[in-house]
Backbone as JSON, one array per atom type, in Angstrom:
{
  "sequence": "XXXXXXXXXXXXXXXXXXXXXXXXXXXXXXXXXXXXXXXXXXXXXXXXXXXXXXXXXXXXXXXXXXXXXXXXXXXXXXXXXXXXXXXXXXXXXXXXXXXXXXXXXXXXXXXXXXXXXXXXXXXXXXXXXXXXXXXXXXXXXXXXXXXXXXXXXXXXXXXXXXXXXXXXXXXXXXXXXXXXXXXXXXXXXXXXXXXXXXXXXXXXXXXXXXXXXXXXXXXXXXXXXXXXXXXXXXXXXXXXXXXXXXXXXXXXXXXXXXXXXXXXXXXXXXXXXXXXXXXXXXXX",
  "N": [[102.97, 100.89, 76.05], [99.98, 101.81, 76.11], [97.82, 103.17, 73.19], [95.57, 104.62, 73.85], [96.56, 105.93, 76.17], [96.89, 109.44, 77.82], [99.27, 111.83, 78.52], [99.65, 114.03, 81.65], [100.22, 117.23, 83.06], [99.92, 118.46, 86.18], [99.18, 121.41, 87.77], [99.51, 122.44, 90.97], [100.0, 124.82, 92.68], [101.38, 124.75, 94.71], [102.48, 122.57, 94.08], [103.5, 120.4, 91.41], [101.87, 117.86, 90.02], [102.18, 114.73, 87.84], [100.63, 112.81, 85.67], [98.2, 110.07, 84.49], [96.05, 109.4, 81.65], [93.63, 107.76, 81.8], [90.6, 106.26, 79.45], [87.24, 107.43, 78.4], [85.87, 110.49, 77.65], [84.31, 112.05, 78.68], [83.34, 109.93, 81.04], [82.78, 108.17, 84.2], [83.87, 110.41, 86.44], [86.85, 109.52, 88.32], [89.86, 109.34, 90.3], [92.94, 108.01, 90.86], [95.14, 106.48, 92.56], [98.16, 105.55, 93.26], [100.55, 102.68, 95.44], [102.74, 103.24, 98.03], [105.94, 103.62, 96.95], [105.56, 103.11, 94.63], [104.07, 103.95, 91.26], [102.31, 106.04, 88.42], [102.0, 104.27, 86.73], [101.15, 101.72, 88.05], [98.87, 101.55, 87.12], [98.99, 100.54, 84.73], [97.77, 97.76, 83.66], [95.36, 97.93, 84.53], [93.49, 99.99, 84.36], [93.11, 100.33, 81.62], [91.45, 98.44, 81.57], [89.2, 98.95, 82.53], [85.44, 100.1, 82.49], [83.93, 102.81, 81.0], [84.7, 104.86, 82.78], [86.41, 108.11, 83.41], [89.57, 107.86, 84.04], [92.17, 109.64, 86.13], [95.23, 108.79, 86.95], [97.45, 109.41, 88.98], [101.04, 110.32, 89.7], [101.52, 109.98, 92.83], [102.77, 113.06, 94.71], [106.62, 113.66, 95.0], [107.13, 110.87, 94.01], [107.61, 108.83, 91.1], [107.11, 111.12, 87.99], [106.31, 112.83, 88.7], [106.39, 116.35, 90.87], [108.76, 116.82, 93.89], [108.4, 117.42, 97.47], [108.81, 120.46, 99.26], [112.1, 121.6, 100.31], [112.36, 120.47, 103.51], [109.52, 120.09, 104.3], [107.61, 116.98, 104.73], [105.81, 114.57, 104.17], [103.05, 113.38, 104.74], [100.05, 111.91, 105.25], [97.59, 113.67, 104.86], [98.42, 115.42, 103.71], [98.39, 114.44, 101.18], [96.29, 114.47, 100.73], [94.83, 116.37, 100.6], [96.07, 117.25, 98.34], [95.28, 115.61, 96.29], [92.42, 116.43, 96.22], [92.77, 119.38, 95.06], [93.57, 118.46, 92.73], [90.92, 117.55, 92.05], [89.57, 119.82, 92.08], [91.12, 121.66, 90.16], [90.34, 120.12, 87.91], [87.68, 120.74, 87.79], [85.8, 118.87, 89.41], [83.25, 118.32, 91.09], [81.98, 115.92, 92.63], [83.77, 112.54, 92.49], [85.27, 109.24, 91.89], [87.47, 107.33, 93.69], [90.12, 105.5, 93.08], [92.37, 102.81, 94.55], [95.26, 101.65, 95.78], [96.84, 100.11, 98.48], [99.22, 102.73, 99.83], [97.55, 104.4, 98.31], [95.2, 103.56, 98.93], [94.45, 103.67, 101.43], [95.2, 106.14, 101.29], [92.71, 107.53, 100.07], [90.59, 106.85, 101.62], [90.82, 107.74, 104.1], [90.19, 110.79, 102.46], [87.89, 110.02, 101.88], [86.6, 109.7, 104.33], [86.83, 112.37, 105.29], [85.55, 113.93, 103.68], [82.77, 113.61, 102.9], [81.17, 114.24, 101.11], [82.27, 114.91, 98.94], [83.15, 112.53, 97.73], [82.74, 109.72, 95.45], [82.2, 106.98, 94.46], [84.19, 104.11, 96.25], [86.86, 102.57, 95.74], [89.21, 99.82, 96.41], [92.51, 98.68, 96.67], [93.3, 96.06, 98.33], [94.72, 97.66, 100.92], [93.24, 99.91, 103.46], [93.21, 101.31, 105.76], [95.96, 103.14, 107.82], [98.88, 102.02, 109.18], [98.84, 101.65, 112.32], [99.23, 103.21, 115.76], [100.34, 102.84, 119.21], [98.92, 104.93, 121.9], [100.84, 105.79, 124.23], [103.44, 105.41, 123.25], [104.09, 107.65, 121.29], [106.0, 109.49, 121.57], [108.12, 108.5, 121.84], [108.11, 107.47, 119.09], [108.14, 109.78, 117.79], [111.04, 110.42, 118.51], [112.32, 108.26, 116.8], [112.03, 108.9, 114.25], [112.93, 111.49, 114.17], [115.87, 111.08, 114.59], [115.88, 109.89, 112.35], [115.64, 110.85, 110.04], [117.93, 112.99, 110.65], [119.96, 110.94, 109.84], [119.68, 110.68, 107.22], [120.28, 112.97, 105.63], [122.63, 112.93, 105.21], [122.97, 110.77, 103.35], [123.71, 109.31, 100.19], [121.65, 107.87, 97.38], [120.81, 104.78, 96.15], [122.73, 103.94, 93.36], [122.3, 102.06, 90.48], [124.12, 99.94, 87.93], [122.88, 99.53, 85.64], [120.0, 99.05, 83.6], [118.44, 96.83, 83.96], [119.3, 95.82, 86.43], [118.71, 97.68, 88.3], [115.3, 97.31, 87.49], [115.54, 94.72, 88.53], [116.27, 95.13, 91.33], [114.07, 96.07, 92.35], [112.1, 93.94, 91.58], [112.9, 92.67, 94.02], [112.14, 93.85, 96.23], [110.4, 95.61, 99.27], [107.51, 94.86, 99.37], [107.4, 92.08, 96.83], [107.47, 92.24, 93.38], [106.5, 91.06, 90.3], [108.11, 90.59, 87.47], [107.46, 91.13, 85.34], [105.76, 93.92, 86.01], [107.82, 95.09, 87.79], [109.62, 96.1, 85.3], [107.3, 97.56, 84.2], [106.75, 99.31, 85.95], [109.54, 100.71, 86.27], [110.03, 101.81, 83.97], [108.79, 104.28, 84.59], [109.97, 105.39, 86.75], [112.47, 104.85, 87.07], [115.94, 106.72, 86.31], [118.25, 107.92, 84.83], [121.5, 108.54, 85.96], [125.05, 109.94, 86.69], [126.86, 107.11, 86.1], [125.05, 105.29, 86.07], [121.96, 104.17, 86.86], [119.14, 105.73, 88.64], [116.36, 105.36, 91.31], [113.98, 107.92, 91.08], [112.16, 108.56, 92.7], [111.39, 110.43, 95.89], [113.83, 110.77, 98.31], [112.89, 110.62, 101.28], [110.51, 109.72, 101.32], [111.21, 106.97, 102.31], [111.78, 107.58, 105.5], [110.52, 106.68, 108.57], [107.4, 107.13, 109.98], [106.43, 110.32, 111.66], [104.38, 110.47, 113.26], [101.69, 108.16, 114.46], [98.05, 106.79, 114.0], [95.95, 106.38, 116.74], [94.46, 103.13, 116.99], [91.33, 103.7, 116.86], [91.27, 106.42, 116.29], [92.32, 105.97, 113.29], [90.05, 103.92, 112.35], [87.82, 106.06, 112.45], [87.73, 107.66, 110.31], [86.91, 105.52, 108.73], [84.07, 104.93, 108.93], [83.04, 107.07, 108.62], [82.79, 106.8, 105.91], [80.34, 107.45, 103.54], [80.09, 107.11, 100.9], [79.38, 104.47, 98.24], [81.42, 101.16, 98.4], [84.28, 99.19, 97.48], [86.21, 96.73, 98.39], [89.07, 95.41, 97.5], [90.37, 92.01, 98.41], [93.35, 90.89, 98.34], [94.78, 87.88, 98.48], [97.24, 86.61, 98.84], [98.49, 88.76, 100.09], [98.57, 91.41, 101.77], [96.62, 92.46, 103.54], [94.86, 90.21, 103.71], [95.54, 88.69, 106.37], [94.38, 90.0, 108.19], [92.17, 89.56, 110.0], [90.48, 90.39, 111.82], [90.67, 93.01, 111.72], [89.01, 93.28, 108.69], [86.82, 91.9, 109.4], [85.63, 94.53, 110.89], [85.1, 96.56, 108.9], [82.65, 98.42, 107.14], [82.24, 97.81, 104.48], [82.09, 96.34, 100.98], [83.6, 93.56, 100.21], [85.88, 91.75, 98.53], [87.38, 88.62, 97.83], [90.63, 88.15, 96.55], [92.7, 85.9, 94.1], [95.89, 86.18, 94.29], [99.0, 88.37, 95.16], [99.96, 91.14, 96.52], [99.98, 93.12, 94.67], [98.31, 92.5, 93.07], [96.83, 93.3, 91.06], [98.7, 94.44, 89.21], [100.86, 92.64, 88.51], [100.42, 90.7, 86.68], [98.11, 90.23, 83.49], [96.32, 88.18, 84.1], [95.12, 88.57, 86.69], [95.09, 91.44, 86.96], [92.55, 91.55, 85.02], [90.78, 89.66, 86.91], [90.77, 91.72, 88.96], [89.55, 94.06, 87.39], [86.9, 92.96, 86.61], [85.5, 92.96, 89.04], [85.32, 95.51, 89.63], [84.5, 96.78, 87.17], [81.86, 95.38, 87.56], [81.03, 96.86, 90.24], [81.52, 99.42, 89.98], [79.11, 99.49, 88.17], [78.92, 99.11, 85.3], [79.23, 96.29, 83.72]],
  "CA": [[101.97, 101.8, 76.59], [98.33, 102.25, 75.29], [97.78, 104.25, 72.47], [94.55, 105.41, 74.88], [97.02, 106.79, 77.48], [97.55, 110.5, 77.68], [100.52, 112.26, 79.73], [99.44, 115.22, 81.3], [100.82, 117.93, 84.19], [98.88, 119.47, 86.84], [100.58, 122.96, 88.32], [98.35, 122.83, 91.94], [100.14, 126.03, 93.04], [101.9, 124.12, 95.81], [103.39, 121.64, 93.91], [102.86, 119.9, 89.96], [101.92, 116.27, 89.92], [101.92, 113.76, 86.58], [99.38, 111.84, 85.21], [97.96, 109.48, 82.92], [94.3, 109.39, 81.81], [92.46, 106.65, 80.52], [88.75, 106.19, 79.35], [86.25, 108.62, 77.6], [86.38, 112.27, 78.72], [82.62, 112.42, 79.53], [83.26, 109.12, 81.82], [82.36, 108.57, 85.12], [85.38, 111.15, 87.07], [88.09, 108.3, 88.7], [91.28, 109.37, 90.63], [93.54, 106.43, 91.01], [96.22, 106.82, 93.56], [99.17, 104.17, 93.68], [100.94, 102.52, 96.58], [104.17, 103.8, 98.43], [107.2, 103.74, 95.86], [105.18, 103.29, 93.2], [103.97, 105.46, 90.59], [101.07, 106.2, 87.88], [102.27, 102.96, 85.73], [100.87, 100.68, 88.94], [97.51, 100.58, 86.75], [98.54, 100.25, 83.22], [97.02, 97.02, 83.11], [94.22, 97.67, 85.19], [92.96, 100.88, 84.09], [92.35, 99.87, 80.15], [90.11, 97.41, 81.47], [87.74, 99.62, 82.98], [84.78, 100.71, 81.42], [83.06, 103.73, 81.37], [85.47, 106.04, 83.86], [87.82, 108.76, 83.24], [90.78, 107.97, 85.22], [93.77, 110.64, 86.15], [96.01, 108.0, 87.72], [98.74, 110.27, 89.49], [102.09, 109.91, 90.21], [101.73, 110.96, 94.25], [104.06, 114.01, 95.15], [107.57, 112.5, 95.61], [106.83, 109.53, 93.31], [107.4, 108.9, 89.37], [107.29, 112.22, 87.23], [105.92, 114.03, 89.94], [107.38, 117.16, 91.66], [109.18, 116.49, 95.52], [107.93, 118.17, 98.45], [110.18, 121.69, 99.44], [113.09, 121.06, 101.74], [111.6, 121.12, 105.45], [108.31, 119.4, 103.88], [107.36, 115.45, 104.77], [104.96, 113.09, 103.46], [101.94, 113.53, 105.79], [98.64, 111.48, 104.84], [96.55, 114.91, 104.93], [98.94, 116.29, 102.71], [98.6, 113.63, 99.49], [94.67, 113.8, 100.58], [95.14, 117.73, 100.05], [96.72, 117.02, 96.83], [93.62, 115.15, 95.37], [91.37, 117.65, 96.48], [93.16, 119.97, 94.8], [93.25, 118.44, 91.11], [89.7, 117.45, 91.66], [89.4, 121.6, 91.88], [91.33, 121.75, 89.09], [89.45, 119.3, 86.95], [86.01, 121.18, 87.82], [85.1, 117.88, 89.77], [82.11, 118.26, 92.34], [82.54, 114.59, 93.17], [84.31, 111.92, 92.0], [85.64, 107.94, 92.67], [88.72, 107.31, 94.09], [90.66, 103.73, 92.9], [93.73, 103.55, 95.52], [95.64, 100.72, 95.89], [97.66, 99.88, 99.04], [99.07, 103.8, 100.21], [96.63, 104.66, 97.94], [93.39, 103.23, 99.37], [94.86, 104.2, 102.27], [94.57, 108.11, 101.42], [91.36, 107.34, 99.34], [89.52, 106.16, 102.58], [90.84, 109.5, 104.72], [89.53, 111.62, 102.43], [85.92, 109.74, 101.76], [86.24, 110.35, 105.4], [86.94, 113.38, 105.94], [84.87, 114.89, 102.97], [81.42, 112.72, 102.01], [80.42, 114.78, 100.16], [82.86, 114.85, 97.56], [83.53, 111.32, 97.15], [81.51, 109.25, 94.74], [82.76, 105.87, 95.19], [85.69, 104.02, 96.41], [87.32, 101.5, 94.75], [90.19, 99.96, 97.29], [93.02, 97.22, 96.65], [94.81, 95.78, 99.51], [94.65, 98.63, 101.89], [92.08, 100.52, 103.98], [93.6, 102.17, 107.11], [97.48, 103.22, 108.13], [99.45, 101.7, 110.28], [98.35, 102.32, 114.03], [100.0, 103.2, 117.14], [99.56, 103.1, 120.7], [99.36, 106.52, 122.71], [101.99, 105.84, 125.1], [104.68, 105.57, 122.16], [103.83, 108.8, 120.35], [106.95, 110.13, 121.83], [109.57, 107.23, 120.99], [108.12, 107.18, 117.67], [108.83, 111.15, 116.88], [112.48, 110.68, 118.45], [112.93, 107.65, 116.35], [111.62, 109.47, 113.08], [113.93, 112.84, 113.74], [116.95, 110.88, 114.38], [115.95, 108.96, 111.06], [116.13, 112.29, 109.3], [119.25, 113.2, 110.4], [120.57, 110.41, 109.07], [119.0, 110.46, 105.38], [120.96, 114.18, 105.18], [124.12, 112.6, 104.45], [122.75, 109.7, 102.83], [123.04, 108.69, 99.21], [120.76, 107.19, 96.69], [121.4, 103.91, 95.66], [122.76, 103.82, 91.68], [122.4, 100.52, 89.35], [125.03, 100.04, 87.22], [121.86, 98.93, 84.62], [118.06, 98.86, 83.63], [117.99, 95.5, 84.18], [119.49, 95.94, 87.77], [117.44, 98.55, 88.95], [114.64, 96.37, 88.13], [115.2, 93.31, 89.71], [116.14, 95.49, 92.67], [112.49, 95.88, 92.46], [111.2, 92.39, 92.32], [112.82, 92.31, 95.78], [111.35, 94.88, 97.56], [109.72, 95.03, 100.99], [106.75, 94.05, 98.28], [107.9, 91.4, 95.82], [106.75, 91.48, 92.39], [106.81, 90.18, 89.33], [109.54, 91.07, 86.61], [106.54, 92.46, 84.26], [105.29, 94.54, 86.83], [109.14, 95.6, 88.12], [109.8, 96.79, 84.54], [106.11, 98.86, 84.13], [107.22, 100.85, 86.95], [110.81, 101.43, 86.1], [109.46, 103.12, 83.04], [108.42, 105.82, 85.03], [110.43, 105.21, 88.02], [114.13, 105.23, 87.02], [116.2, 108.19, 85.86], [120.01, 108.04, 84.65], [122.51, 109.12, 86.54], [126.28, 109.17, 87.09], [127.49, 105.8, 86.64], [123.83, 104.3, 86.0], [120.47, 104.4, 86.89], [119.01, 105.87, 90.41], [114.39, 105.55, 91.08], [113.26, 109.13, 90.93], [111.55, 108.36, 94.49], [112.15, 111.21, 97.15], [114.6, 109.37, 100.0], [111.86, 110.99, 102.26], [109.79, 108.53, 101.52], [111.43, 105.59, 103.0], [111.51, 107.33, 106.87], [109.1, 106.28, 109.4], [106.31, 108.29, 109.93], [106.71, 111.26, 113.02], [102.89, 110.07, 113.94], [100.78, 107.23, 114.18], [96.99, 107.76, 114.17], [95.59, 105.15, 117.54], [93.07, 102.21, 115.89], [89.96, 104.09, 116.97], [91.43, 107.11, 115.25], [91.84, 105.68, 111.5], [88.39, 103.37, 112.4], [86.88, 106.95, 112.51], [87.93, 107.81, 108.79], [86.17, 104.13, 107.86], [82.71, 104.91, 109.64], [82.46, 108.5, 108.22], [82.62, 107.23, 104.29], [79.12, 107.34, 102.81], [79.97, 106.38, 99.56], [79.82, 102.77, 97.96], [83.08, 101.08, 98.26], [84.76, 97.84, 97.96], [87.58, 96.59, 99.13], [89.7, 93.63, 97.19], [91.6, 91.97, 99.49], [94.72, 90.04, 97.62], [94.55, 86.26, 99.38], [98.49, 86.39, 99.8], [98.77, 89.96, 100.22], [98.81, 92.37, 103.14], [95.11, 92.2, 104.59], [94.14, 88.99, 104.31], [95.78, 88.01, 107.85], [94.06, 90.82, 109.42], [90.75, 89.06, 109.83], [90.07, 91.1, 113.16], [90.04, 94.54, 111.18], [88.3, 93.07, 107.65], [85.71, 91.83, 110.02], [84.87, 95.36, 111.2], [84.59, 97.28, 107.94], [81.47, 97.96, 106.52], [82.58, 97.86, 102.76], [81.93, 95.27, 100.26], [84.73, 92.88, 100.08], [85.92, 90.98, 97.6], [88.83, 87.9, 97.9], [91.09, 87.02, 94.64], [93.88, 85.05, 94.45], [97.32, 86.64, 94.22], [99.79, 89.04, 95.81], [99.84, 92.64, 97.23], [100.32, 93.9, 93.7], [97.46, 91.37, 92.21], [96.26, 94.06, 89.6], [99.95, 94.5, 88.23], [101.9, 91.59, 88.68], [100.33, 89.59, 85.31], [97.25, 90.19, 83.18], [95.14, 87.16, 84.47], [94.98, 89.32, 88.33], [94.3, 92.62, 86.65], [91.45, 90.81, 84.56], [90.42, 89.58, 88.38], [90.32, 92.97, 89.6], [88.72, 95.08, 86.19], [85.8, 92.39, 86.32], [85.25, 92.65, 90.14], [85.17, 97.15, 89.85], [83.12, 96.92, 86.43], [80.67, 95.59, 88.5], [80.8, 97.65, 91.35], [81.25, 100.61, 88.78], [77.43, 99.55, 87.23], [79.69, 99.1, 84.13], [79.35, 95.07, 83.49]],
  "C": [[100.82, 101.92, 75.6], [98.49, 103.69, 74.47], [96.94, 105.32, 73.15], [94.89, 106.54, 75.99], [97.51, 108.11, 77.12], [98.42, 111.3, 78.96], [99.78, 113.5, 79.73], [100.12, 115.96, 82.67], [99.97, 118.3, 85.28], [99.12, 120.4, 87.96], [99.1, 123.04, 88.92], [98.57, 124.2, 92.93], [101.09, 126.01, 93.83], [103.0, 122.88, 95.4], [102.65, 121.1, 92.52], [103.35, 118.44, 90.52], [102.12, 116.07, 88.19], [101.11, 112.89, 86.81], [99.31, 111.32, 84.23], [96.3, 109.53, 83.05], [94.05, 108.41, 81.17], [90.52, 107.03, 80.56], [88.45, 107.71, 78.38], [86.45, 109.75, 78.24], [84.97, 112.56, 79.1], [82.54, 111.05, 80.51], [82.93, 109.24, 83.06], [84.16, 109.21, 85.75], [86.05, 110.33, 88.16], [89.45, 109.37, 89.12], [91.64, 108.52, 91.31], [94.99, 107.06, 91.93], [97.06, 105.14, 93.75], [99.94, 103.42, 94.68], [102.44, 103.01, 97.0], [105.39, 103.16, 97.29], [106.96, 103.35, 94.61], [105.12, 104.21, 91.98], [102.75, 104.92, 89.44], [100.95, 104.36, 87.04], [101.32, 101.04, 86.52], [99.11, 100.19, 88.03], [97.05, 100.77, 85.16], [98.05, 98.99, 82.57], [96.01, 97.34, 83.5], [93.47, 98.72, 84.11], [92.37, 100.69, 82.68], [91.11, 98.93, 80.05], [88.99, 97.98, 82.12], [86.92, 100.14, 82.51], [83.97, 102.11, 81.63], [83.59, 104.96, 82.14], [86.59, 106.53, 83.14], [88.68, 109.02, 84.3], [91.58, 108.88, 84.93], [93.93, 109.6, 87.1], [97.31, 108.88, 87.9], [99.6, 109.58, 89.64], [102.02, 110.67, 91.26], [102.79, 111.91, 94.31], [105.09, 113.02, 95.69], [107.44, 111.02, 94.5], [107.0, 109.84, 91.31], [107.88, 110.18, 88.68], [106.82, 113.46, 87.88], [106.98, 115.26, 90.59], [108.0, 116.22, 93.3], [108.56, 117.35, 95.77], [109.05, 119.37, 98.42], [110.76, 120.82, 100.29], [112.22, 121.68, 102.73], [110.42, 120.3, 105.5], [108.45, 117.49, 104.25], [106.14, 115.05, 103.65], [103.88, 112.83, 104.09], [100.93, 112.68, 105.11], [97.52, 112.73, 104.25], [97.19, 115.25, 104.01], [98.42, 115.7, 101.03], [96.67, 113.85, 99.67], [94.48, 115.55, 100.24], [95.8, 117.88, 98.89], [95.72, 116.78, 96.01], [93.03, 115.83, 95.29], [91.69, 118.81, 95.76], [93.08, 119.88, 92.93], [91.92, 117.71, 90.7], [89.14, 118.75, 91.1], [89.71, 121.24, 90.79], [90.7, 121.53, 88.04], [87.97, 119.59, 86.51], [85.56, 119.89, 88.17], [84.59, 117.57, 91.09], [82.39, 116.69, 93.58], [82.79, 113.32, 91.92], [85.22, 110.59, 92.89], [86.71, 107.89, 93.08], [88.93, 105.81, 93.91], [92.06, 104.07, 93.32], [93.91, 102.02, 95.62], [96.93, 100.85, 97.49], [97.66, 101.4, 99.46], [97.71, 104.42, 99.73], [95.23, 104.79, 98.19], [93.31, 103.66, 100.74], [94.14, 105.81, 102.65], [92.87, 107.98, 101.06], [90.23, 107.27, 100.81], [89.72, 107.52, 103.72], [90.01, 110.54, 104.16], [88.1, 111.84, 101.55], [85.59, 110.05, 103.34], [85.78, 111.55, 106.08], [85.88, 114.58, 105.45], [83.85, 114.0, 102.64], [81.24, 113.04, 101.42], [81.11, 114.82, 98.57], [83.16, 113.8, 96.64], [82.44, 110.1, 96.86], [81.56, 107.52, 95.29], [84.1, 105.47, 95.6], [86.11, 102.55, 96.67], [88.79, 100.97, 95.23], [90.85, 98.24, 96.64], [93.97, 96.94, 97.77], [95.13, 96.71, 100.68], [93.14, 99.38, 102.3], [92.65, 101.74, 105.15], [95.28, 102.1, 107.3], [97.85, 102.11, 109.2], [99.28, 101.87, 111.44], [99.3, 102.61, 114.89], [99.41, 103.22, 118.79], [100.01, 104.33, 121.43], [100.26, 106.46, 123.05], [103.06, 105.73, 123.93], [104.59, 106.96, 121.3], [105.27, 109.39, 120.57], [108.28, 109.66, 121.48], [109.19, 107.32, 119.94], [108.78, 108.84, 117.19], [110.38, 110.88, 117.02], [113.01, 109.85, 117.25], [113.22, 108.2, 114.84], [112.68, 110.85, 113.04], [115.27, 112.2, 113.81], [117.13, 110.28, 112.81], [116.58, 110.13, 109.86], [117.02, 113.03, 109.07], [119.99, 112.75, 109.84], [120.98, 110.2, 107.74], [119.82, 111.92, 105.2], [122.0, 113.66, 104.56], [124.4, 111.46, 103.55], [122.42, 109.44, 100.93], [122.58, 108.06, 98.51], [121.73, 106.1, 95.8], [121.81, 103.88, 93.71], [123.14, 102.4, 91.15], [123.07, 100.93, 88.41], [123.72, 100.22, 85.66], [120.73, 99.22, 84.85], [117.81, 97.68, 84.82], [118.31, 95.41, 85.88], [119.08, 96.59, 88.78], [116.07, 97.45, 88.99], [114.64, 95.09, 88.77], [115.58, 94.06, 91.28], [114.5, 95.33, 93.28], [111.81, 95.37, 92.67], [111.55, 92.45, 93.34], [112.66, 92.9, 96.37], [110.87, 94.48, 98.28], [108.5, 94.0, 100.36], [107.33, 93.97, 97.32], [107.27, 91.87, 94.68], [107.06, 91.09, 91.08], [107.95, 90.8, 88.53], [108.54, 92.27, 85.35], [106.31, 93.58, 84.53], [106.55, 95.91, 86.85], [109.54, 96.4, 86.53], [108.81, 98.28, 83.98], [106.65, 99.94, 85.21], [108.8, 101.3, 86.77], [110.52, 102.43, 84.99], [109.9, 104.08, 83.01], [109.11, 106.03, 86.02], [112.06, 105.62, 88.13], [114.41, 106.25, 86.45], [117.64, 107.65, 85.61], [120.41, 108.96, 85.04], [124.03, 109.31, 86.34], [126.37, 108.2, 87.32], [126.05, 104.67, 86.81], [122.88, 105.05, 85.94], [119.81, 104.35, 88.84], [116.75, 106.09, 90.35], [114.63, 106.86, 91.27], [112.57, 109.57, 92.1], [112.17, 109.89, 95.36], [112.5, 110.54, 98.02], [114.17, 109.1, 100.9], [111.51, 109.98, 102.48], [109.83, 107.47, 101.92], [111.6, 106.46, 104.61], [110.64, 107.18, 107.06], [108.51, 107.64, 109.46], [106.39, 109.02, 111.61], [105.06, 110.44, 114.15], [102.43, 109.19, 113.56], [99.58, 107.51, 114.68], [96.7, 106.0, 115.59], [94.35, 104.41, 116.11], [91.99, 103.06, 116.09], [90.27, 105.42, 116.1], [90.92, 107.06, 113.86], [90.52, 104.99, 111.43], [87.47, 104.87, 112.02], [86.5, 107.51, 111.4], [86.86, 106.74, 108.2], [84.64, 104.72, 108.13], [81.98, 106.68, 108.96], [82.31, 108.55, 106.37], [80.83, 106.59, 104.66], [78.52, 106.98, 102.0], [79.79, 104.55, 99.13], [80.7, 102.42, 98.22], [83.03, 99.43, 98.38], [85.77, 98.02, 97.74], [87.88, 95.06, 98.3], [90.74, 93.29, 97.74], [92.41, 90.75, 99.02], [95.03, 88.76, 98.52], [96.09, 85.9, 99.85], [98.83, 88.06, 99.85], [98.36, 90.67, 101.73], [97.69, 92.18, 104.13], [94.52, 91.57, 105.11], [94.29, 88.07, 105.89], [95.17, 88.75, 108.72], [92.63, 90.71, 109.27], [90.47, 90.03, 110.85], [89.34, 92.31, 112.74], [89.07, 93.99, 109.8], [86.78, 93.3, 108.35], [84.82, 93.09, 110.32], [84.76, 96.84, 110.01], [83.0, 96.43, 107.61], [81.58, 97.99, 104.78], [82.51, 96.7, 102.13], [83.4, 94.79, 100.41], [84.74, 91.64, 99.27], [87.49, 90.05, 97.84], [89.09, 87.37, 96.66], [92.15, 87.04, 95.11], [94.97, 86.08, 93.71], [97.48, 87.68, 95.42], [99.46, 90.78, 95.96], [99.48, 93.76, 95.74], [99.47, 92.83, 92.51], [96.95, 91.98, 90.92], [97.0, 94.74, 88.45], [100.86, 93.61, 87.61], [101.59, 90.9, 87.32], [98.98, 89.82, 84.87], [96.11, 89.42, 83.62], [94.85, 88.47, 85.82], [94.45, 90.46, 88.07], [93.07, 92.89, 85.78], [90.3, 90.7, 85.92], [89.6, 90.2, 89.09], [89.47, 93.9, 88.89], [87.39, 94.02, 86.34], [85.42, 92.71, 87.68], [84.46, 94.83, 89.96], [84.34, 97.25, 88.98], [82.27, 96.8, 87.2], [79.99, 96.11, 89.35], [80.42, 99.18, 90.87], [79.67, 100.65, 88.3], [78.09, 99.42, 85.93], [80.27, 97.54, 83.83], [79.93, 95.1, 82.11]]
}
């Protein structure tokens, strides 16, 4: 870990996140948001290479060193975008960039939507918009999502005998990645248990979601940011097959070669990505 990096808390009243900060403290103001089962560690290569910005890279509620939600509580989109908003307050920050990767760019792009005014730029890897649905399913999807719930009650968390087995669980996730990568996030990710080592993750976080927003919905979030923004879209990673939707953003876009996790997976990719945001940053 960077000598640069500092650990810090942030008690939002509702719930305490973790953080790391990089950069100058008069920098330009950066909140970095990581992708689903990640956590703050997703941009300890990236983040050193940026110039000029003071990042708080969170660990999302539910994620890393972060608090969980209460019992009864989910995982809502609005909610993590009500989270930000919250330790922007904190921070005394009028407006400020958002760098979101995957879930991340995800929320980032809701709430340049929802709020213009607050959001400076926005700085996206691999994601832009949720998952969609079609009206007529709204109703099969809640049943499928409360029976899911029932299930996860009696359900427990997987334990690795080992480090080393926890992470390579990791490389094989829904997203693969590398072994460098898979260890940066165990870091922060694993916890010892009985009889090993169990991620720190809320279980939450793996059901489906009660709601899906229709395409013209989340489109409506895209069309209402104001701010700058680009979008790097990972050449074997998640976006690049969805020429249909790329096509109808209006956001800069940028294509580099690697995987979903191109700005973690190996120094050359997060090189890639820090030269592509300097720029966009005004910070060559």
């Amino acid at each position: 870990m960077s000598p640069q990096v500092e650990e810090v808390r942030l008690a939002l009243g509702h719930i305490e996140l973790a953080a790391h900060l990089f950069g100058p403290a008069d920098g330009l103001p950066v909140i970095a948001l990581h992708g689903w089962l990640d956590n703050a560690n997703s941009f300890a290569r990236l983040a050193p290479q940026l110039k000029g910005l003071r990042i708080v890279a969170l660990d999302l509620a539910g994620h890393g060193y972060s608090e969980h939600r209460p019992p009864g509580a989910g995982y809502a989109l609005a909610d993590y975008a009500h989270d930000v908003l919250r330790v922007a307050e904190q921070l005394g920050w009028q407006r400020f960039g958002l760098l979101g990767h995957s879930l991340g760019a995800i929320i980032s792009v809701q709430l340049a939507g929802a709020l213009p005014d607050r959001v400076s730029h926005l700085a996206l890897i691999d994601g832009v918009i949720p998952p969609t649905g079609a009206e007529q399913d709204a109703a099969e999807r809640l049943g499928m999502a409360l029976q899911a719930q029932l299930r996860l009650d009696g359900k427990r968390k997987t334990v690795y005998t080992s480090l080393d087995e926890g992470v390579e669980a990791r490389m094989k996730g829904m997203v693969a990645v590398s072994r460098e990568a898979a260890e940066l996030l165990a870091r922060r990710g694993l916890m010892p248990v009985p009889g090993g080592y169990s991620w720190r993750s809320d279980s939450r976080l793996t059901l489906p979601s009660p709601q899906r927003l229709a395409q013209a919905q989340a489109m409506a979030f895209v069309h209402r940011v104001t701010c700058p923004a680009c979008l790097v879209v990972a050449a074997d990673g998640m976006l690049a097959r969805h020429t249909q939707l790329l096509e109808q953003l209006p956001f800069q876009q940028v294509l580099l070669p690697g995987g979903h996790h191109l700005h973690l997976n190996d120094e050359h990719g997060a090189s890639l990505v820090a030269d592509c945001f300097n720029r966009f940053f005004g910070f060559p």
